[in-house]
C-alpha positions in Angstrom: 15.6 3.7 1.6 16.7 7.1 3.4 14.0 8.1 6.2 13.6 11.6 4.4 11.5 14.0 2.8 13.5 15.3 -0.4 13.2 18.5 -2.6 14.7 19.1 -6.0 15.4 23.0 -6.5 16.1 25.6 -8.9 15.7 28.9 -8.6 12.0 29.0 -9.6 8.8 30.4 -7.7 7.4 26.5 -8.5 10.8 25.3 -6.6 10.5 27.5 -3.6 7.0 26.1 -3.5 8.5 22.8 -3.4 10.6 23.3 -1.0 7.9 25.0 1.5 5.4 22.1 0.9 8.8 19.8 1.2 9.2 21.2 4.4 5.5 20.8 6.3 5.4 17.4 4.9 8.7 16.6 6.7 7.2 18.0 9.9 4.0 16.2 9.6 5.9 13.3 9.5 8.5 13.9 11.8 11.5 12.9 9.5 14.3 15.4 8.2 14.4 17.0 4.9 16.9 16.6 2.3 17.4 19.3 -0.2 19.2 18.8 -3.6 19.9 20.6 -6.6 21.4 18.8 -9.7 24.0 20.2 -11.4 24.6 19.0 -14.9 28.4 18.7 -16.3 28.3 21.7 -18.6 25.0 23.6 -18.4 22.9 23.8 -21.6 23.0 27.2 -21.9 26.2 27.2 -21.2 27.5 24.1 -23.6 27.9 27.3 -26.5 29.6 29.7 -24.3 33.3 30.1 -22.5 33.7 26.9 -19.7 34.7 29.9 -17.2 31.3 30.5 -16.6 31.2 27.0 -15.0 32.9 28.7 -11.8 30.3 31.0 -11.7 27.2 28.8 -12.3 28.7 26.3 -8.9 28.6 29.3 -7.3 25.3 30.2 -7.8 23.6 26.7 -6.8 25.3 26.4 -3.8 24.4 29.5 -2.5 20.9 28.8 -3.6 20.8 25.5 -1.8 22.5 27.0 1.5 20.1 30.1 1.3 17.3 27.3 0.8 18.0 25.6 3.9 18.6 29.1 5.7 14.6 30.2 5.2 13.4 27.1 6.0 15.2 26.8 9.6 13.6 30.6 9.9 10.5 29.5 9.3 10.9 25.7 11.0 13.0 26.0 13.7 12.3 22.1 14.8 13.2 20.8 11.2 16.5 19.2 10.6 17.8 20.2 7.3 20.5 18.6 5.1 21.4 19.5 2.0 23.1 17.8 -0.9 25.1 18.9 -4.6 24.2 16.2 -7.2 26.0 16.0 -10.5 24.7 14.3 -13.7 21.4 14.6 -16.2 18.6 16.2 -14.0 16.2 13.7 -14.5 17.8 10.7 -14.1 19.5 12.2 -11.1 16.1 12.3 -9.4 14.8 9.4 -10.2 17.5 7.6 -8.5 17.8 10.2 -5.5 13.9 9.3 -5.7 14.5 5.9 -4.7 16.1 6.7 -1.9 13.7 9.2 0.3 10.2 8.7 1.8 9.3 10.6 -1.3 10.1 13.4 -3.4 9.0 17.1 -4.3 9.2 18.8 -6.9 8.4 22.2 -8.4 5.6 22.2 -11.5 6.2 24.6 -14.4 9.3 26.0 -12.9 12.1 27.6 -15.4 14.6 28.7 -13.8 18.3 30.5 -14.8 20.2 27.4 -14.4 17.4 24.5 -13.6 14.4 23.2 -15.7 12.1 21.5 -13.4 9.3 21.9 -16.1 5.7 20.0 -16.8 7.4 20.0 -20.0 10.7 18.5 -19.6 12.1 17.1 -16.2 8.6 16.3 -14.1 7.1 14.1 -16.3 10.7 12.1 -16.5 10.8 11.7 -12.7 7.3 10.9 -12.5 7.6 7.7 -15.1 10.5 6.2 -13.4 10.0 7.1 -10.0 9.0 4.0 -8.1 8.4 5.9 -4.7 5.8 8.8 -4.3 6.9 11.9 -6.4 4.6 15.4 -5.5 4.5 18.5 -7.8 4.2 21.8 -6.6 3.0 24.5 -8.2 3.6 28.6 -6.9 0.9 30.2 -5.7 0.8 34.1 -5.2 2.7 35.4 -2.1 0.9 37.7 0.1 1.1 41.2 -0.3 3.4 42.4 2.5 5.7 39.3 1.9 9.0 39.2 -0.2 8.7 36.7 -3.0 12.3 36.5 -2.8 12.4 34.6 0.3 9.1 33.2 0.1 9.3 29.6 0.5 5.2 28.3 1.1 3.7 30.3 -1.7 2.0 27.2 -2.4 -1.6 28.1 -0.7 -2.8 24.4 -1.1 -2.3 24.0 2.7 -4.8 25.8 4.4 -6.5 24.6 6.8 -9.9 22.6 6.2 -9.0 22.0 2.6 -9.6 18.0 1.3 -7.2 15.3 0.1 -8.6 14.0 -2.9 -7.8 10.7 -4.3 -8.2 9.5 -7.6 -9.4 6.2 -7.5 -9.7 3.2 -10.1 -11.9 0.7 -8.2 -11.2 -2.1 -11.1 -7.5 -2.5 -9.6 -7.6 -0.6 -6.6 -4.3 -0.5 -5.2 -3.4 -0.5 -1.3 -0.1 1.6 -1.7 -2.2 4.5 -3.4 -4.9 4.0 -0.3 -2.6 4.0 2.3 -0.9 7.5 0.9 -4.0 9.1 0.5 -5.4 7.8 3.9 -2.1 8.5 5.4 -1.9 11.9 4.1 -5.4 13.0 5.5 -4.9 11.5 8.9 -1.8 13.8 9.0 -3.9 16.7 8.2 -6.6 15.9 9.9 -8.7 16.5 7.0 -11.4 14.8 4.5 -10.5 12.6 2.3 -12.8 12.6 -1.2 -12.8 9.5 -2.9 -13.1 10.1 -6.7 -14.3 7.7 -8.4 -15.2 8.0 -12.8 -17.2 5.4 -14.8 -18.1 5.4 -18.4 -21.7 4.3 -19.3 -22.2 1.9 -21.9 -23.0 2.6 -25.0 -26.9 1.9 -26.0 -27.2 -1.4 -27.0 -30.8 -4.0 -27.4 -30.7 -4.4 -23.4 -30.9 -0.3 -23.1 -31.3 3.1 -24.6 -29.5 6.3 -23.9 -32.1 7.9 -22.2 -33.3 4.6 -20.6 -32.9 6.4 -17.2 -34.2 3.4 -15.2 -30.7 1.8 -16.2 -28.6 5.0 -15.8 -29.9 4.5 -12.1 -29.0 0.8 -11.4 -25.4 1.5 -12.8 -25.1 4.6 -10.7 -25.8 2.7 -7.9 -23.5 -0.2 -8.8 -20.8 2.0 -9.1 -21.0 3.5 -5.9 -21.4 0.5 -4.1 -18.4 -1.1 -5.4 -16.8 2.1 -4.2 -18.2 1.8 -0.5 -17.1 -1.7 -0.6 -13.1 -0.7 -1.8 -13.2 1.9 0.6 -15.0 0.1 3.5 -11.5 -1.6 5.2 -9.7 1.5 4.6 -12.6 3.3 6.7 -11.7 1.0 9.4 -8.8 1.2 9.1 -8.6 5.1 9.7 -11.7 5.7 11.6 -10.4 9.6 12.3 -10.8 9.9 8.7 -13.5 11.8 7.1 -14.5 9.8 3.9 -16.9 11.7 1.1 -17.6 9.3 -1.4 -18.0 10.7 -5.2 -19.2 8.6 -7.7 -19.9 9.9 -11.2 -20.1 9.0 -14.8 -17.9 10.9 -17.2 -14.2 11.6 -18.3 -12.0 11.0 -15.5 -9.9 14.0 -15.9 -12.7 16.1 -16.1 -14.3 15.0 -12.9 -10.7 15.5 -10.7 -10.7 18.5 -11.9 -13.6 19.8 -11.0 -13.4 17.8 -7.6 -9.8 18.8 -6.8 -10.9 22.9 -6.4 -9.7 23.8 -3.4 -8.1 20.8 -2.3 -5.0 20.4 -0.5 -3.9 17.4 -2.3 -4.6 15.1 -5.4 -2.9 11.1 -5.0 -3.0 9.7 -7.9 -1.4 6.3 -8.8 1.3 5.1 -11.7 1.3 1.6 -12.5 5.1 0.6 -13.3 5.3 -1.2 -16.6 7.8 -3.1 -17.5 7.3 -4.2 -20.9 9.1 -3.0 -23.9 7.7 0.8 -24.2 9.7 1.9 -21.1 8.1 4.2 -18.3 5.0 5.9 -19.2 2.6 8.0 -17.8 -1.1 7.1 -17.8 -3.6 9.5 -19.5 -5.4 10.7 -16.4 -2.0 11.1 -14.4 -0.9 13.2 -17.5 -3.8 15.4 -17.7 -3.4 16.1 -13.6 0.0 17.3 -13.9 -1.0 19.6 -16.4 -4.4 20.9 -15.0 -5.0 20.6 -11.6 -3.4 23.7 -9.5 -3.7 21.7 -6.6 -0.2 19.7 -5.4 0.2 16.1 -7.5 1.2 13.5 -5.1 2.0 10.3 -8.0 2.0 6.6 -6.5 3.7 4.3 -7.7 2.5 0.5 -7.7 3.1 -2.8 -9.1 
């Protein structure tokens, strides 16, 4: 494994986004940033039309990835930059370039002229396969007196005093997922919220549904065993602001409403590796099509 931070690009808003949060990252971890762009053997769009516009196409993404690297160095001058032409299916390009960097960024719901780095299409793809840390980026709005052209951190996510929020599942709490999470807040120096989602049972002879003296006990169950899962990792990173959330409901839902103005949701993917191939689990899906806020997706065993 490469001691790099890597972007994918295109020539989308999302991807310039990317490439800006790609960027700080690198800094905050004092490692050099990689930046790719995947060309595929014959375009789509261009699989009906004349092979001359191949030439053309080249063309195009290198200047894109040179002009990437240009801005960057404007706005980083301490950042070393490399960049790097890949050729093959976009997605399984990534995921193997993925497996080979500190992790990877990409841009979310980006369509661009001669990329697809889409929700959609591509993201998900990397995502499943990826078996180190893969974050999605998605464009915020540039400022008013700033050229979107060459704006590369329209993602707004990292302002100051803004949270990282983890997702947590305290049944099989993972210490990869922690340690990014924790990791990525110590960088910061920001909070870190802990979210944690439990389902109530349904009524049964041993309680009703409004039996609110049993509501209680399993609220304060819950957030023990949370305290408890996150009591080393306190320890552990005593610089670390820790607000515990504990709350009974849908699991997407409750990110959702905790990941407003945060800087960054960490989620984690369980690989599988049964018959059904890579998948994405329900709550990881819902995030990457939801939450504004930059996706950071774990992988763990």
């Amino acid at each position: 494994m490469s001691r790099t931070v890597t972007v994918g690009i295109d020539d989308s808003p999302e991807s310039r986004a990317a490439a800006g949060w790609a960027a700080r990252e690198a800094l905050l971890r004092g490692l050099p940033l990689k930046i790719v762009h995947v060309q595929e053997p014959t375009p789509r769009y261009m699989a009906r039309g004349p092979l001359p516009g191949l030439d053309g196409y080249r063309h195009r993404a290198q200047r894109l990835t040179r002009e990437t690297a240009e801005s960057i160095r404007r706005r980083h001058p301490g950042i070393e930059v490399n960049t790097g032409m890949l050729t093959g299916t976009v997605a399984d390009v990534l995921c193997e370039a993925a497996g080979f960097t500190e992790l990877l960024a990409l841009g979310s719901r980006g369509l661009g002229r001669f990329g697809a780095f889409t929700v959609g299409a591509v993201s998900p793809g990397v995502v499943a396969c990826a078996e180190r840390p893969v974050v999605l980026v998605r464009a915020g709005k540039p400022p008013a007196d700033e050229d979107a052209a060459d704006s590369w951190d329209l993602s707004s996510s990292e302002a100051p005093g803004r949270p990282i929020v983890l997702g947590l599942d305290i049944d099989r709490p993972d210490e990869t997922v922690l340690e990014f999470a924790f990791d990525a807040a110590a960088r910061r120096k920001a909070a870190l919220r802990a979210v944690h989602a439990w389902s109530e049972p349904p009524p049964s002879f041993s309680h009703r549904a409004d039996d609110t003296e049993f509501h209680g006990t399993l609220e304060r169950g819950q957030a023990s065993l949370l305290s408890k899962v996150l009591r080393p990792w306190r320890q552990r990173f005593p610089d670390v602001d820790v607000i515990e959330v504990s709350r009974c409901g849908r699991a997407p839902r409750i990110l959702a409403d905790d990941c407003r103005g945060a800087a960054l949701l960490v989620v984690g993917r369980r690989i599988r590796t049964g018959g059904f191939g890579p998948r994405i689990g329900p709550v990881t899906q819902s995030a990457l099509h939801h939450i504004s806020a930059p996706v950071a997706v774990v992988a763990h065993g």
